[in-house]
N, C-alpha and C positions, 0 to 999 in steps of 0.2 A: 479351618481358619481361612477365610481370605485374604486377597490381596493386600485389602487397607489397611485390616485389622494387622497383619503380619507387620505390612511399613510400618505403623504405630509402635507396633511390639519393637521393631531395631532401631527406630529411631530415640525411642525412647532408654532401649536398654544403652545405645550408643551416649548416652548425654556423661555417664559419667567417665567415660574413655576422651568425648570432646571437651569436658573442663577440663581435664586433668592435660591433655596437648594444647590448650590452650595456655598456661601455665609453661609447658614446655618453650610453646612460644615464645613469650616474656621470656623465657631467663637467655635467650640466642641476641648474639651479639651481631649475626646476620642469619636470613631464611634462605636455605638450598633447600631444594627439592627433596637434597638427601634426607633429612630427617623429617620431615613428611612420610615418608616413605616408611622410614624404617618404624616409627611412630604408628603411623597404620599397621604395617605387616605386627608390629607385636598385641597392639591393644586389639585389629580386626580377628586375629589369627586365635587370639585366647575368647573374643568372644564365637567366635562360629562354633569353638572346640568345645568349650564350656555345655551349650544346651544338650552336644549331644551327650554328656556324662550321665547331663541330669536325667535326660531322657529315658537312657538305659533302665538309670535308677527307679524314676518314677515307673516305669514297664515293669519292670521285677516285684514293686508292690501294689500293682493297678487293683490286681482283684480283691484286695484284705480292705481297698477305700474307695472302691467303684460306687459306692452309692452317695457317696458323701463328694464325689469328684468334684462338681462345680463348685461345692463352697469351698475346696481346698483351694482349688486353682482361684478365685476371685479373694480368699483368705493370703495367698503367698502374693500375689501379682497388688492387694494393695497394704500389704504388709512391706514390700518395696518401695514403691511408689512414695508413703509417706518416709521411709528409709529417706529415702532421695533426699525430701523438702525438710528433713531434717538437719539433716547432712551437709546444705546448704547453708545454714548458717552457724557452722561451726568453721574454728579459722582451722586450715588446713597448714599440713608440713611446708615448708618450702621446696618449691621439684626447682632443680638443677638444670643445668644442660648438656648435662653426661647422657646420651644415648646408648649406651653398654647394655649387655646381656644383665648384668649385679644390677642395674637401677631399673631398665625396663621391664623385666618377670614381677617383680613385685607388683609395680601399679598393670602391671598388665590383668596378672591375678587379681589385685584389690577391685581392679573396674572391671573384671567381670563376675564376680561371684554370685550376684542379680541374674546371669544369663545361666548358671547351673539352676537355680531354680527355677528360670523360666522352661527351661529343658524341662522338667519334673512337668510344669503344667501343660505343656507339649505333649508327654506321652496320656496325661490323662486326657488332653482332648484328640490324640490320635492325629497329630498332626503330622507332615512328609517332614520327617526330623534334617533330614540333609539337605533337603533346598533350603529349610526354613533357619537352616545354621548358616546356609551359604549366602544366604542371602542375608543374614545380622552381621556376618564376617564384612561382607563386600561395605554394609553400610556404616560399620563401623569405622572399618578404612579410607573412604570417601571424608567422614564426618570430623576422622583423627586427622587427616591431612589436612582439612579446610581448619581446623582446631589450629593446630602447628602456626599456619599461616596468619588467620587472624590474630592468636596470638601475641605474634613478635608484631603485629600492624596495629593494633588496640589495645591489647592489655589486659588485664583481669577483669575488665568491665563488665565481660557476659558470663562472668562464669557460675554466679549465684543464678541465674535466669535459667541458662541450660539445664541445670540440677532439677529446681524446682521443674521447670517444663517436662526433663523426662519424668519424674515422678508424678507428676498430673497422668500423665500419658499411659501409665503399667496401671494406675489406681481405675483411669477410664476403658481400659483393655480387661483389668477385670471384674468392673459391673458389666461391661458389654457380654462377654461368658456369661455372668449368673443372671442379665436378664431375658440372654438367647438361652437358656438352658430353664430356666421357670418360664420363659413364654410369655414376658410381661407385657409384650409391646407386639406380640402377635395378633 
C-alpha cells in the first residue's frame, strides 16, 4: 500500500472518531486543549490498536481465502464505506461532555470497529501493520482534536459531510485494491 492510498485509508477510517468530537465539541461550555487531547489519545489510541487485532486475525486465516483476497478486501472496505453514508443519516444519541474513562471507551470502540476490519484487509494485502496503525492512530488524533475544536466553534454542521466523505473514501480505497489486483488500469 502506498503513501496515498494509506492517507486515504486513515483519513477516512478517522471520519467517524472526527463527527463523533465534533459533537463532543458542541456539548463544551468552553474549548481547553484538555480535551482535545484526551479526545484524540482515546478515539487515536483505539484506532491504531484496532488494525493491529484485525490483522493478527486476518494473518491466521490468510491461506483458507488467499485466492479470493482482493474481493474480500474490496468486499469489507466497501461494505464500510456505504456503513459510513448510511450511518450518516440516522439521528445519533446525544454525546455529553463528560470526558471519563465510562463515556470515552465506548465511542472510542464504536468509532473504531471499521479499523478491525480494515486491520483483516491489511493482513491480506501484506501491509507494515505497525506503521500503518501508527500512522491511522496519529491521524486520528490530529482529526479528533481539530474535531473537538471545530466543534465547540461551528456545531453539528459538518458532521453528516465527514461521515459521508469517510465512507466515499474506504468504498474508493477498495475498488483501488480490486482494480490494482485485476490489472484493469494497467
Amino acid at each position: 500500500m502506498d503513501f496515498f492510498a494509506l492517507l486515504v485509508t486513515a483519513v477516512g477510517l478517522s471520519m467517524d472518531a472526527f463527527s463523533v468530537a465534533l459533537c463532543k465539541g458542541l456539548s463544551l461550555k468552553e474549548v481547553r486543549a484538555k480535551e482535545g487531547v484526551i479526545t484524540g489519545l482515546y478515539f487515536g489510541g483505539f484506532q491504531a490498536f484496532m488494525p493491529i487485532i484485525g490483522y493478527f486475525l486476518g494473518s491466521a486465516f490468510y491461506s483458507k481465502i488467499q485466492a479470493w483476497d482482493h474481493w474480500i478486501a474490496f468486499g469489507l472496505l466497501a461494505f464500510l464505506g456505504v456503513n459510513m453514508i448510511v450511518e450518516s443519516f440516522k439521528e445519533e444519541d446525544q454525546v455529553t461532555a463528560d470526558f471519563t474513562p465510562k463515556e470515552m471507551i465506548p465511542l472510542a470502540v464504536a468509532t473504531s470497529i471499521d479499523a478491525l476490519i480494515v486491520g483483516v484487509t491489511f493482513a491480506i494485502l501484506k501491509v507494515n501493520i505497525y506503521v500503518s496503525a501508527l500512522f491511522i492512530g496519529v491521524c486520528t488524533f490530529v482529526l479528533s482534536f481539530i474535531g473537538v475544536c471545530l466543534g465547540f466553534k461551528f456545531g453539528q454542521k459538518f458532521e453528516r459531510g465527514a461521515q459521508i466523505l469517510g465512507g466515499v473514501l474506504l468504498i474508493l480505497i477498495g475498488a483501488k485494491v480490486l482494480i490494482d489486483h485485476l490489472g484493469l488500469l494497467a
